[in-house]
TIZAFI-838321 format. One record per residue (C-alpha): residue number from 1; x, y, z. Coordinates in steps of 0.1 Angstrom, whole numbers, always signed. Example, Ala and Ser with C-alpha at 12.3 -4.5 7.8 and 13.67 -1.06 7.14 Angstrom:
REM residues 2
- nr;X;Y;Z
- 1;+123;-45;+78
- 2;+137;-11;+71
This chain:
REM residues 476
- nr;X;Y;Z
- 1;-142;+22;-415
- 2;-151;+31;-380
- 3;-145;-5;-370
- 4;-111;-5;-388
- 5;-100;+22;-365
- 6;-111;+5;-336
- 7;-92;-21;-338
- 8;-61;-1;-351
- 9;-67;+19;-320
- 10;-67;-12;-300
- 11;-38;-30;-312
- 12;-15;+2;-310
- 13;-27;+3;-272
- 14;-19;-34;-265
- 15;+17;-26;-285
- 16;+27;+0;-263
- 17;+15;-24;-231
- 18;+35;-54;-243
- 19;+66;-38;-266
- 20;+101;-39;-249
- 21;+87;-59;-219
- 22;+128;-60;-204
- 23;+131;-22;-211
- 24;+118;-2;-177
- 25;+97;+31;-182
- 26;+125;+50;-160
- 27;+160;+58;-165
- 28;+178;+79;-132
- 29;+202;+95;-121
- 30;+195;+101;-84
- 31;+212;+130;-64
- 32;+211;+127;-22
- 33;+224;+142;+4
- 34;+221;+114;+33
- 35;+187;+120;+53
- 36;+170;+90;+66
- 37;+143;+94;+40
- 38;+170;+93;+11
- 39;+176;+61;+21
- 40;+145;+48;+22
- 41;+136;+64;-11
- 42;+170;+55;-26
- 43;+159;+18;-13
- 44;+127;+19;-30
- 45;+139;+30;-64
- 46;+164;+1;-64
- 47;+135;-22;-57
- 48;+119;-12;-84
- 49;+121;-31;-117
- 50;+104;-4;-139
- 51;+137;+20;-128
- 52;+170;+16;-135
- 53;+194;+37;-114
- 54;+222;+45;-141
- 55;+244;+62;-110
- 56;+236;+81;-78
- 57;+256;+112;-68
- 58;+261;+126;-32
- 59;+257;+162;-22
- 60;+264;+180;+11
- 61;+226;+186;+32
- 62;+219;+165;+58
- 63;+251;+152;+60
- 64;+289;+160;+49
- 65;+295;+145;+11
- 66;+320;+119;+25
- 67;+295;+108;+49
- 68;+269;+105;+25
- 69;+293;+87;+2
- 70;+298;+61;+27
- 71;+268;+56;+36
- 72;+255;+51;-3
- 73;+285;+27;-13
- 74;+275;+4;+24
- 75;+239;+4;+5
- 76;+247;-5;-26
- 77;+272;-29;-17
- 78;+250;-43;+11
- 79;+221;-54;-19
- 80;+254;-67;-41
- 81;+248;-35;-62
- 82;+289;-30;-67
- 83;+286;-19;-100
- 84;+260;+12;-96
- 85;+286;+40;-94
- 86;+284;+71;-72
- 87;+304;+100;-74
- 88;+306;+135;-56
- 89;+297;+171;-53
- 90;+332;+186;-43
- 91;+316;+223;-51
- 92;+291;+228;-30
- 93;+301;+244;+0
- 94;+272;+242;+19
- 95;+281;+235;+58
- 96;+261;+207;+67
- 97;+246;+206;+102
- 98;+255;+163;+101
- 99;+221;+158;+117
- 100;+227;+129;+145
- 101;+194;+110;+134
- 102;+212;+107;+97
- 103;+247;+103;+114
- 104;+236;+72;+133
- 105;+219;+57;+104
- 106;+228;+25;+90
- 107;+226;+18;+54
- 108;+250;-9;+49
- 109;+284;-19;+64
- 110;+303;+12;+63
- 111;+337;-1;+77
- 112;+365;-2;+48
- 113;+350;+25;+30
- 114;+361;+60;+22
- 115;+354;+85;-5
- 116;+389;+93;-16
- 117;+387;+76;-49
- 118;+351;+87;-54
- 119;+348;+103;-89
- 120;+338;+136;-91
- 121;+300;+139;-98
- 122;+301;+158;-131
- 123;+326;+133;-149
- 124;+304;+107;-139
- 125;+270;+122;-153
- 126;+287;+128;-185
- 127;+299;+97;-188
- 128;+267;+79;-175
- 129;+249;+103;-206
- 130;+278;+95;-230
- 131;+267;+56;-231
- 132;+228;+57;-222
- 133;+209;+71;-249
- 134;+172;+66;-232
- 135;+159;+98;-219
- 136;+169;+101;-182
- 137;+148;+114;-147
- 138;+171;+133;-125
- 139;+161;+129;-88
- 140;+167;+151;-66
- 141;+170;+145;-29
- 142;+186;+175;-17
- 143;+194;+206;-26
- 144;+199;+212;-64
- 145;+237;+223;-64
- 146;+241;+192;-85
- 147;+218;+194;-112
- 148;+225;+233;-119
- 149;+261;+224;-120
- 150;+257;+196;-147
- 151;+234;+221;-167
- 152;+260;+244;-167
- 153;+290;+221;-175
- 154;+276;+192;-197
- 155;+258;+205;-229
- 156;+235;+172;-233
- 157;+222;+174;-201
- 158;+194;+198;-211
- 159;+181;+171;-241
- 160;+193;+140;-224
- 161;+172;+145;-190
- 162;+135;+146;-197
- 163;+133;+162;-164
- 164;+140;+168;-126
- 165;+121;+157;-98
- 166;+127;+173;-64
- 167;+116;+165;-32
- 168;+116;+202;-15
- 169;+92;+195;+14
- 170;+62;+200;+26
- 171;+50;+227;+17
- 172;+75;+238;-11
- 173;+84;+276;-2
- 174;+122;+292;+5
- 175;+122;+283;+39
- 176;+127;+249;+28
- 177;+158;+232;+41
- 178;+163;+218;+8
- 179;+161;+247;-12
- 180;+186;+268;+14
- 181;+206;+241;+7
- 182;+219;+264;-26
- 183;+190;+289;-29
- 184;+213;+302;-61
- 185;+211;+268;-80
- 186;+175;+264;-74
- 187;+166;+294;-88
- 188;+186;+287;-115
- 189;+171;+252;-120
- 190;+135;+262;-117
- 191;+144;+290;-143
- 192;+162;+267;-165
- 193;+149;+245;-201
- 194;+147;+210;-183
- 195;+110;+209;-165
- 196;+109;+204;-122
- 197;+82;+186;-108
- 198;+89;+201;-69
- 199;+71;+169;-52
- 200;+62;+175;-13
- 201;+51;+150;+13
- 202;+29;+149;+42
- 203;+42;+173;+64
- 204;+51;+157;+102
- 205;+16;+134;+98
- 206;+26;+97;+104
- 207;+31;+78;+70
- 208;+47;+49;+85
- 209;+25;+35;+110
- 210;+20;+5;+127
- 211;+0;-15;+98
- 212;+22;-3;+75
- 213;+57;-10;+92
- 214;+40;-46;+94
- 215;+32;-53;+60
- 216;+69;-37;+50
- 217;+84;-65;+74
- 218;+62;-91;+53
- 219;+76;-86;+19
- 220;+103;-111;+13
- 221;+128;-86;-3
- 222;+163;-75;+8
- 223;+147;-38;+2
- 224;+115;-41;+19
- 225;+140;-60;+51
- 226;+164;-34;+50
- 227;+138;-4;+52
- 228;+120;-30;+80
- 229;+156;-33;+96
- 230;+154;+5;+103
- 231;+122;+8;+120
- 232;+137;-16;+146
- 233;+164;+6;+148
- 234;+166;+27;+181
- 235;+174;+58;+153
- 236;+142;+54;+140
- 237;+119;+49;+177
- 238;+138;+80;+190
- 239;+129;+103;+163
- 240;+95;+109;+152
- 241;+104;+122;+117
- 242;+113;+85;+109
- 243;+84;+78;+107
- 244;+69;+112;+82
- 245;+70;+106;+43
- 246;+88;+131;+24
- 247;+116;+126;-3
- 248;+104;+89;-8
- 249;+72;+108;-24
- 250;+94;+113;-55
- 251;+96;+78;-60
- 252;+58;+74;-56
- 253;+52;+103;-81
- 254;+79;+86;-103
- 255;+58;+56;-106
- 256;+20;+75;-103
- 257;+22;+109;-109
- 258;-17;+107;-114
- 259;-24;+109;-74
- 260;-7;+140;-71
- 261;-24;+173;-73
- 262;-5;+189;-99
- 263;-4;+234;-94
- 264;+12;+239;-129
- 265;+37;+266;-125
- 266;+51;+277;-163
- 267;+66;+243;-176
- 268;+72;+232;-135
- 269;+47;+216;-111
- 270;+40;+215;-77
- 271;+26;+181;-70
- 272;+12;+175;-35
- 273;-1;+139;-27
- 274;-33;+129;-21
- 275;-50;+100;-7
- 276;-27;+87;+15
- 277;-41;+51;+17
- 278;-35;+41;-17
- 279;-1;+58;-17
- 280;+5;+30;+13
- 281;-4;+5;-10
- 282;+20;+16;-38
- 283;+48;+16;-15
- 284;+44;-18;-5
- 285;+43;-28;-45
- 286;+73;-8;-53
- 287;+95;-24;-24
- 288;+79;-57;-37
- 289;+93;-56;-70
- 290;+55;-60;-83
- 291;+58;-29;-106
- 292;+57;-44;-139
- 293;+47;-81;-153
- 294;+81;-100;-149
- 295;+62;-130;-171
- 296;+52;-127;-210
- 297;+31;-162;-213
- 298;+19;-167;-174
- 299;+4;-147;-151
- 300;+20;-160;-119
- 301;+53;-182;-118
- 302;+42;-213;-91
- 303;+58;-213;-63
- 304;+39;-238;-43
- 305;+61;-268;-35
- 306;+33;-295;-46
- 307;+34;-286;-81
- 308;+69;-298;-87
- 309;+85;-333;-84
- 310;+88;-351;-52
- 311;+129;-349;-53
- 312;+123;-314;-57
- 313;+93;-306;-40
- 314;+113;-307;-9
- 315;+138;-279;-17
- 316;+113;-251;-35
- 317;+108;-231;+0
- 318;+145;-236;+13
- 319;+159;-224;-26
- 320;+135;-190;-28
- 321;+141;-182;+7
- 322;+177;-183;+6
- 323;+186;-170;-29
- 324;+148;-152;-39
- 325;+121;-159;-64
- 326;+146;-149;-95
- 327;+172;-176;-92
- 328;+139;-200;-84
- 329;+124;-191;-117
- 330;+154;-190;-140
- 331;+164;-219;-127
- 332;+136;-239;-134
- 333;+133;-228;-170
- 334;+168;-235;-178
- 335;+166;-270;-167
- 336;+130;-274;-186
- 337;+152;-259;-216
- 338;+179;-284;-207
- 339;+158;-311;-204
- 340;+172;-327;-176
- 341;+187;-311;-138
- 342;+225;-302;-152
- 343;+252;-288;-121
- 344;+270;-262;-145
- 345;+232;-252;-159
- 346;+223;-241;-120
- 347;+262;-227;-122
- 348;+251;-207;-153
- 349;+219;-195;-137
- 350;+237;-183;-105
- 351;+265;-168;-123
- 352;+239;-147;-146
- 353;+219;-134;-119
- 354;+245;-126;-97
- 355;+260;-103;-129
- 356;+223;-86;-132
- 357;+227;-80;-93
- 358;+263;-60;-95
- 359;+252;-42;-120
- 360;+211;-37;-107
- 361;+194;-41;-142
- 362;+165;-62;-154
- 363;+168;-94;-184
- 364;+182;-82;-216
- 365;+204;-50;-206
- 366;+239;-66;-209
- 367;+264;-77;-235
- 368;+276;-115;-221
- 369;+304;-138;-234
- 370;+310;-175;-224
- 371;+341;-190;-221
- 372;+318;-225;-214
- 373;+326;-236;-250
- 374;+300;-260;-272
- 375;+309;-293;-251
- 376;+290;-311;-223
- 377;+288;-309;-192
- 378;+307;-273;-185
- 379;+288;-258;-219
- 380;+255;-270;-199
- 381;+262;-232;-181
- 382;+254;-211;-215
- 383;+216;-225;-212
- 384;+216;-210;-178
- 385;+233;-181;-184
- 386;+208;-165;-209
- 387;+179;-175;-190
- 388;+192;-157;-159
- 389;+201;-127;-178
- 390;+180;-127;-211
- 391;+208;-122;-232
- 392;+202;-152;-257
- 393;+223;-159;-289
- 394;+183;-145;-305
- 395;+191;-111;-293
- 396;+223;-107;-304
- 397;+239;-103;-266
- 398;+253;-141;-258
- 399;+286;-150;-278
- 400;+298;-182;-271
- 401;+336;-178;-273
- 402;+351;-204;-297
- 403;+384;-201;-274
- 404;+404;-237;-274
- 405;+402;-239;-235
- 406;+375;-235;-224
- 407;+366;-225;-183
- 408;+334;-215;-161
- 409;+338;-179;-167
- 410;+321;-156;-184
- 411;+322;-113;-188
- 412;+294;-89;-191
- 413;+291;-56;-205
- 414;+273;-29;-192
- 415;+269;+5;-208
- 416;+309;+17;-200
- 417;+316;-14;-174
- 418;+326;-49;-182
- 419;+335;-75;-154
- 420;+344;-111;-156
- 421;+330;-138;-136
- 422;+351;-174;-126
- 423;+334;-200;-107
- 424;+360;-208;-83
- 425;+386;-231;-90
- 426;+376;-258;-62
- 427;+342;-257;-71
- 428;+345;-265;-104
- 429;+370;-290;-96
- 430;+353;-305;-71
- 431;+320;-307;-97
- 432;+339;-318;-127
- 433;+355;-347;-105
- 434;+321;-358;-90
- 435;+303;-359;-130
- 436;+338;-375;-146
- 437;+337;-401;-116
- 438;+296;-411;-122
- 439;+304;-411;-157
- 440;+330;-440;-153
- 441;+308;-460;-136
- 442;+279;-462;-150
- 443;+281;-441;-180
- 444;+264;-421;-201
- 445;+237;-442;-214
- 446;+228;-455;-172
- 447;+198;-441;-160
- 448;+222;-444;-128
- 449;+242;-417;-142
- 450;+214;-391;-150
- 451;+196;-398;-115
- 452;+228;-394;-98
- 453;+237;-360;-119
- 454;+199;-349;-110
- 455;+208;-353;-70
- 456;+237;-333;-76
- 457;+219;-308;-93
- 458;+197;-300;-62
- 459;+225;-303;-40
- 460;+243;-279;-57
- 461;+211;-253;-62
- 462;+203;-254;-26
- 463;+239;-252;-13
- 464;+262;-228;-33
- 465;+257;-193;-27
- 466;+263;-173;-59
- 467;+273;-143;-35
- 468;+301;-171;-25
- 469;+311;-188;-57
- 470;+321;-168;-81
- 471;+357;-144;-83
- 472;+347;-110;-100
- 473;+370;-89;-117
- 474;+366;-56;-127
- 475;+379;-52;-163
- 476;+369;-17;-172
């Protein structure tokens, strides 16, 4: 009997390791009101594949809401993130001081934005809570004006948010900018049903030093470059706080509340890090995307050019570098499912990942449709289109549309947004053209035609830029 249990013990462990393996262990909703350090921490969380931001609202604090607004949109847009939403607190009325440091920040490319369409930050949390059923983190970057307000105006906050995690400083106490912010709402938010962890930092000791500046600069991601792109920033050498750790701690208790110290305070905490060096380390995981298993069969996805065929072997470093390890990977199991280097498969691929990128979620989190049809070559692009995004015809989430004409395009659906994607008319002129032509000369039974498609094929994966290619509407 004792061995029976065992093992029941055992395989209910390995369960919950391996169950849901495209579902990450954190859903949030991430409030900020502009500092330097909201950047980076906002940064972090995107790079993270075990969080999915569901929307981020802005807040008056270290800067003025429609600064902060800007400067969120430029980020988001800047890591072709369009589809995150972000809306505003109009009610605070706290008079921010615009700190210069923040001010002169760069996030993103700010020019064409503005905030007057913004939505307001309440009707967006209740919409994001309408449509998300998973129990939600709400981080807090500022001061709490925002979460008191949606406890107050939007009855399923208090059982849709699990609970709220603050970065109030180091030490937390009144004196806190954060917390002066709207003294009223905090106390009415550490008062309230929904649990606060209040997570401090180190204080003014340097977090970001030379080693570790060096091994951000390393890590081949647009998160880790743009955090790397501010530390060459004359903002961040002028200004020693750049270079303190404080509400980027929230993320880093997100992910390991365990090296916290933990002073248990009713149902709240105060959670003060630790050990500093292996808080390093974390960071640099988290902005490497390396905090889950992205594989279910092998460990490591090979990236070394050697291992793959000589026509190909020549393109492996160009491909990653340019359009990142995801595209490399899908791409290569949706022509091993294909069974031979197809153009509208890489088309498919590209088009899939660059829907996962507008709307910043893992495999297996959207509804897709293909207007690609059941006949070769353009329905080639429905192989890569659920290998990029997960969403296979065995989950339930790829239709095939069985539409008389059928096109490159294809929409995805996304809690309450859907968007359709259109390889652009040239391109798929210009590709249809180049196969009909091949197939006219040598046919389909040539080994001429299928090495000629193959060249294609890598010309096509190392040359089209799926940030480039594709015409994206916004359909709800």
């Amino acid at each position: 009997m004792k061995r029976i249990l065992i093992l029941i013990l055992g395989l209910t462990i390995n369960l919950a390791l391996f169950s849901h393996p495209w579902k990450p262990n954190h859903y949030v909703i991430i409030d900020t009101d502009g500092g330097i350090d909201d950047m980076r921490a906002v940064t972090m969380l995107l790079a993270s594949p075990d969080v999915r931001v569901l929307a981020i609202t802005v807040s008056p604090g270290a800067l003025n809401t429609g600064t902060v607004y800007i400067k969120v949109r430029s980020l988001l847009n800047s890591f072709y993130h369009e589809g995150v939403p972000v809306g505003i607190n109009r009610i605070c009325n706290f008079k921010s001081p615009d700190f210069t440091v923040a001010q002169n920040a760069e996030w993103g490319e700010e020019s064409g934005l503005d905030e007057k369409n913004a939505p307001d930050c309440i009707s967006l949390i209740k919409e994001i809570l309408s449509v998300e059923k998973t129990k939600v983190s709400f981080i807090c970057l500022g001061g709490m004006s925002t979460a008191s307000l949606a406890m107050k105006e939007i009855p399923v906050f208090k059982q849709q948010v699990k609970e709220i995690i603050w970065g109030a400083g180091q030490p937390y106490n009144k004196d806190g900018f954060n917390y002066k912010i709207d003294m009223l709402s905090a106390e009415k938010v550490l008062d309230g049903d929904i649990p606060v962890r209040v997570v401090s930092g180190f204080g003014e000791e340097i977090y970001y030093n030379e080693a570790m500046i060096k091994a951000i600069s390393e890590i081949p991601t647009i998160y880790a470059d743009r955090i790397s792109g501010f530390f060459r920033s004359a903002v961040a050498k002028n200004h020693k706080y750049s270079y303190t750790m404080n509400d980027e701690m929230v993320v880093l208790y997100l992910h390991s509340p365990g090296l916290f110290q933990n002073d248990t305070k009713a149902d709240n905490f105060e959670s003060t890090p630790e050990n500093i060096t292996i808080l390093r380390e974390n960071s640099l995981k988290i902005l490497a995307g390396e905090t889950v298993s992205k594989n279910q069969v092998i460990k490591e996805f090979p990236v070394d050019p050697p291992f793959y065929s000589a026509d190909i072997e020549l393109f492996v470093t160009d491909i990653i570098k340019k359009y990142g390890i995801d595209e490399w990977i899908s791409g290569v199991i949706a022509n091993e499912l294909h069974r031979h280097l197809g153009v509208f498969a890489i088309i498919g691929v590209k088009m899939g990942i660059r829907a996962r990128e507008y709307f910043d979620t893992g495999v297996d989190e959207f509804r897709a449709t293909s207007f690609a049809g059941s006949v070769p070559p353009l329905s080639c692009m429905n192989d890569g289109l659920q290998v990029s995004t997960g969403a296979t015809p065995g989950h339930g989430l790829l239709t095939v549309s069985i539409d008389t004409v059928t096109r490159p395009v294809a929409e995805f659906k996304y809690l309450n947004q859907k968007i359709r994607l259109t390889l652009r008319p040239e391109i798929a002129e210009k590709i249809s053209s180049e196969l009909k032509e091949i197939n006219f000369v040598y046919g389909l039974d040539s080994n001429i035609y299928w090495e000629l498609v193959r060249k294609n094929s890598i010309k096509y994966w190392l040359n089209l830029d799926r940030h480039d290619i594709f015409i994206i509407e916004v359909l709800q």
